[in-house]
N, C-alpha and C positions, 0 to 999 in steps of 0.2 A: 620691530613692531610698527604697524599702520596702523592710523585710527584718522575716524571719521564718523559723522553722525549721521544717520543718513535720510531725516529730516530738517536736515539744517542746510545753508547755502554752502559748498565746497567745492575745491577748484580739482574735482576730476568728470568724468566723462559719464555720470551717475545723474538721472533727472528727477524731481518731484512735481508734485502736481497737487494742489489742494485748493479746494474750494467748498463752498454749502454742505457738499455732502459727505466731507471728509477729505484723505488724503491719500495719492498714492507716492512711491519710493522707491525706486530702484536699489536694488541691493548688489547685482554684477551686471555686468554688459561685457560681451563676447568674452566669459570666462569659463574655461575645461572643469566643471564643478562633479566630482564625482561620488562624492556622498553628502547626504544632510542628516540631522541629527537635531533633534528636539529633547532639550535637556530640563529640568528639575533641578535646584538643589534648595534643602531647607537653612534657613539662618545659622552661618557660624560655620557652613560646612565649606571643606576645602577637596577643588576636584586638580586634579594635571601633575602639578610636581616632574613633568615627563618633558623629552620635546622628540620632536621625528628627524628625523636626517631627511628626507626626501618628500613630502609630505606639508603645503600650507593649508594652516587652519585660519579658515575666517568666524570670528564668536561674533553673535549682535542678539544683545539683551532688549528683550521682548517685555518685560516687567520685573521689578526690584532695581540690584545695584550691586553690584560685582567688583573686588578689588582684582585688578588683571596685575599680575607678578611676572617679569619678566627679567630675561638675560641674555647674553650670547652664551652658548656652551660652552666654550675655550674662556670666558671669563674670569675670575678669579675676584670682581668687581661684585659687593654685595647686590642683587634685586632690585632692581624698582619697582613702581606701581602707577597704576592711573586708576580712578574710580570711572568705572561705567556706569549709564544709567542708560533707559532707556532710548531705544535707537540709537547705541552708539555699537558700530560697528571695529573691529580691533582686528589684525592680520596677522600671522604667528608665521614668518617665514623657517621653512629647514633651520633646523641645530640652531633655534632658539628656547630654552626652557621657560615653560610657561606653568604655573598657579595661577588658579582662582579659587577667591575665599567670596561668600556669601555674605554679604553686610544685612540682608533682611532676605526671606522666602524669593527666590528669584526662576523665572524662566527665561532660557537663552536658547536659542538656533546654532550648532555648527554647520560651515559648510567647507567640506576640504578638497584641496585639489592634490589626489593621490591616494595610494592605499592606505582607508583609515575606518570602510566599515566592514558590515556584517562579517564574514569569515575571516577578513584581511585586518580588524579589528586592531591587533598585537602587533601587526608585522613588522609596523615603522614606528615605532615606541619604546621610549627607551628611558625606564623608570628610574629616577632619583634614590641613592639611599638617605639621604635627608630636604630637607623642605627649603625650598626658597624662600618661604614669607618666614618674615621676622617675627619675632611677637610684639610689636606694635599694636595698639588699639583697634580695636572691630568698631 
């Protein structure tokens, strides 16, 4: 897992800009981005439990707060987690299992480099029979 914010100052190759009239962000610079995905989820709800073999997903929440759940797949090491809020940017490289659980109404951005939408949707996805998040507090 990457993480970055990406209206805040960080030491990669990523520029912002803001002034009077607001602000601008880079989100990638010369990266192979092959689908995007504007997501929804209501309070309490939990999307991923999956992770791709071949396949990085970049999530960056747009509004709300997102507990991001992650692992290596060969792990055997319980989950972790970081809380996202808005404009923080998180990177899910190959054969890492990834949850996200909803702390309030949330909208987020994927954008992934590989096969992960419309018809290709399934193909690098590879479902959990149990859940990574703990029951820990929401």
């Amino acid at each position: 897992m990457k993480y970055i914010n990406v209206w805040e100052n960080n030491e990669t190759h990523l520029d912002n800009f803001i002034d009077e009239r607001g602000g601008i962000a880079d989100i990638f610079y010369n990266e192979n981005i092959n689908h995007v995905a504007i997501i929804t989820s209501e309070s309490d709800s939990i999307r991923g439990d999956h992770c791709h073999r071949l396949t990085t997903q970049h999530t960056l929440v747009i509004k709300g707060e997102l507990e991001y759940w992650y692992k290596p797949l060969v792990s055997e090491a319980a989950a972790k987690f970081s809380l996202l809020k808005k404009g923080d940017l998180v990177s899910t490289p190959p054969s890492e299992i990834h949850a996200l659980r909803a702390k309030q109404y949330t909208e987020f951005i994927v954008f992934t480099e590989g096969i992960r939408g419309g018809l290709d949707y399934e193909k690098d996805t590879y479902r959990l029979s149990e859940s990574i998040i703990n029951d820990g507090p929401i």
